[in-house]
N, C-alpha and C positions, 0 to 999 in steps of 0.2 A: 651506765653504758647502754645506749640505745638503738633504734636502728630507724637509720633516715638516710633520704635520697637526696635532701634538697630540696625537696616536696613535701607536701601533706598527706602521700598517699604512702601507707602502710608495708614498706618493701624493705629489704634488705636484710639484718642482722633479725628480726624479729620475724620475718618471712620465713627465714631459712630455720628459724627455731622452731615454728609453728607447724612448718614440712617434716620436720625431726620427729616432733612430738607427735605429730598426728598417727602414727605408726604405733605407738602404748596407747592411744586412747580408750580403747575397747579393756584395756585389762587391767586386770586388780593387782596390787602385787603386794608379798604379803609381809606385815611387819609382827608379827609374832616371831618365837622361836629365835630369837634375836642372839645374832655370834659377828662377833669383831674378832679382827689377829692385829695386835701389837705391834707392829712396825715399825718403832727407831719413832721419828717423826709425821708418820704419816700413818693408812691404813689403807687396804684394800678390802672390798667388799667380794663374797662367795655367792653364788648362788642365789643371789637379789635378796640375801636376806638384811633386816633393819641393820643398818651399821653403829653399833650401841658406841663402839669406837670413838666414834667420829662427835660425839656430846661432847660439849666443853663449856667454858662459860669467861666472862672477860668484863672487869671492872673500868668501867668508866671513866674519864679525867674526877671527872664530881661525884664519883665514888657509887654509881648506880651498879648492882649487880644486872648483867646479862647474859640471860641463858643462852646459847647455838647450838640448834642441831640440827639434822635431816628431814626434810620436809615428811610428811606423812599423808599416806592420803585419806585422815579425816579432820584436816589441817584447813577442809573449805571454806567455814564459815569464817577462822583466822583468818584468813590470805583476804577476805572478801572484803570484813572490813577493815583489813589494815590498806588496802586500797580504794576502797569509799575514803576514809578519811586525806587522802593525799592530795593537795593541791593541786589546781588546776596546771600547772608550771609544773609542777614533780610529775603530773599524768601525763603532762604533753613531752617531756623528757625522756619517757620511757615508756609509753605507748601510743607515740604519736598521736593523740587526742586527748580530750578532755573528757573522755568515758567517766563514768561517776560506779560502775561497776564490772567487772569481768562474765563475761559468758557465760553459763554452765559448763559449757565442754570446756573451755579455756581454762576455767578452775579444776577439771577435772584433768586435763592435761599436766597441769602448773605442779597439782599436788601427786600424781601417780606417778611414779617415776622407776625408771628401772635403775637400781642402786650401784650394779656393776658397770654398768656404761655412762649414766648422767649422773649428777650430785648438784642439790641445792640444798643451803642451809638456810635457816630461819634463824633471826637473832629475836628473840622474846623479853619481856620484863612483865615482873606483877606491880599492879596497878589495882592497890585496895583488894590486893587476894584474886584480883582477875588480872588473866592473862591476856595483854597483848604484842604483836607482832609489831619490832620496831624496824629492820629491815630485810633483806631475804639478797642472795646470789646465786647462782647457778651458773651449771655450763651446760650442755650440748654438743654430745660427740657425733660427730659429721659422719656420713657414710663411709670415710675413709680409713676411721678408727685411731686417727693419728691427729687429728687435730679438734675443735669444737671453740663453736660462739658461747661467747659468755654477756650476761645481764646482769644488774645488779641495781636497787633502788634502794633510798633507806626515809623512812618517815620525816617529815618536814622538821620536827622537834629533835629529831636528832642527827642531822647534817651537819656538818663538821665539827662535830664532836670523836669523831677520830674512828667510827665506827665504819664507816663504807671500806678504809685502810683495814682494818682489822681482819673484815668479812673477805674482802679481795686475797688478804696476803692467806688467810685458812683455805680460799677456795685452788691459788694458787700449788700450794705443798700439795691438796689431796689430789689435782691434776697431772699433776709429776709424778706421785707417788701411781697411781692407775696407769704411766705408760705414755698419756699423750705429750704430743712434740710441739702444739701450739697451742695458744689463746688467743681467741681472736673477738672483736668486738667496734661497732661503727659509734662513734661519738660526735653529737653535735658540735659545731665549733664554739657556740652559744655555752656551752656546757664548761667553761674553763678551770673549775671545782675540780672536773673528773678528768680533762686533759693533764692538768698538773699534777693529778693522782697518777694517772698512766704513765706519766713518764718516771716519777718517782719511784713507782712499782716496776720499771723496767722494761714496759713496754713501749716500741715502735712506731712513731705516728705516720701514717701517710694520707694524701688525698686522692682517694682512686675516682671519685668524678672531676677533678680539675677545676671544682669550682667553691670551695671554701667554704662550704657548706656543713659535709661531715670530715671526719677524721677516722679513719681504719686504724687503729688500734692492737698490733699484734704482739706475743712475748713468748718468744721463743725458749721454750723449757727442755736444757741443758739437762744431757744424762738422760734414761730411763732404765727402772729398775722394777717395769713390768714383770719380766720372767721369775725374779726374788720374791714377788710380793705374791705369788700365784699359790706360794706354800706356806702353808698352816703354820 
């Protein structure tokens, strides 16, 4: 899930993320001292502390162990090169260019995150005792508290391999379970992988430029069980 206009030029669903994020960039946030609360199927996070919770892991059609968890922010040099490695087409899909690396602040964005309001998970595999990043989702909770943009990419080797499904339908419960009422996300029309994901995930397609270009992307998450989840 990406964000485009129709254009080349950088606006939309990754704009409004980068606005978001630009507000944590100055700050550390701490992942010591690490406390989860059990939730049924989900978990809420206290206090921005590590959400130990939220670690899971999920076996592959072809039997690969992969680890998921919350991003961390000393997860840079990860993130860095699990996006160097991404094709020109996977870069252009979800950051609207063929960048060959992320920014500094943008890695430092990507990885600091405040745990009780945004959440992005990492899915991982070892590789010869070394660890890499195979692909990552997030959301972005909007000024309004009630809704947030979501992204989501997964390394070229492992597209459709059932794992972007995976990462969406985990990112979806812990969005529910925090309170928020939407998901929202712009998809290229070009992208028809991830349209047909969206719909089978339950989200909403519409075109708010009129011109066939992108696809808005929304899934309206039924129930909130905010105020339950606030207690220990």
């Amino acid at each position: 899930m990406i964000s485009h206009t129709g254009t080349l030029e950088p606006t939309g669903t990754e704009d409004r993320i980068d606005a978001i994020l630009d507000r944590a960039l100055e700050a550390t946030f701490p992942v010591s001292d690490p406390i989860a609360f059990p939730l049924g199927g989900g978990a809420f996070v206290q206090d921005n502390r590590y959400p130990v919770g939220l670690i899971s892991s999920w076996i592959a059609p072809d039997g690969t162990y992969v680890s998921i968890r919350p991003v961390r922010p000393d997860d840079v040099q990860l993130m860095q090169q699990f996006v160097k490695a991404l094709s020109p087409k996977t870069k252009y899909l979800r950051f609207m260019s063929g960048v060959r690396e992320l920014p500094p602040a943008m890695i430092a964005r990507l990885t600091r995150i405040e745990y009780g309001r945004d959440m992005a998970l990492l899915a991982l595999v070892s590789d010869r005792d070394v660890e890499r990043q195979v692909g990552v989702v997030r959301y972005v909770r909007a000024p309004d508290g009630e809704s947030a943009e979501m992204a989501t990419v997964v390394a070229d080797d492992w597209q459709g391999r059932g794992l972007s499904r995976h990462l969406l339908t985990q990112l979806i419960d812990i969005a529910r379970a925090s309170g928020l009422k939407t998901l929202s996300a712009d998809i290229l029309t070009v992208n028809k992988p991830m349209l047909a994901l969206s719909r089978a995930l339950g989200f909403e397609l519409d075109d708010p430029l009129g011109d066939g270009a992108v696809a808005r992307a929304t899934l309206r998450l039924s129930g909130s069980h905010h105020a339950a989840l606030l207690e220990p």
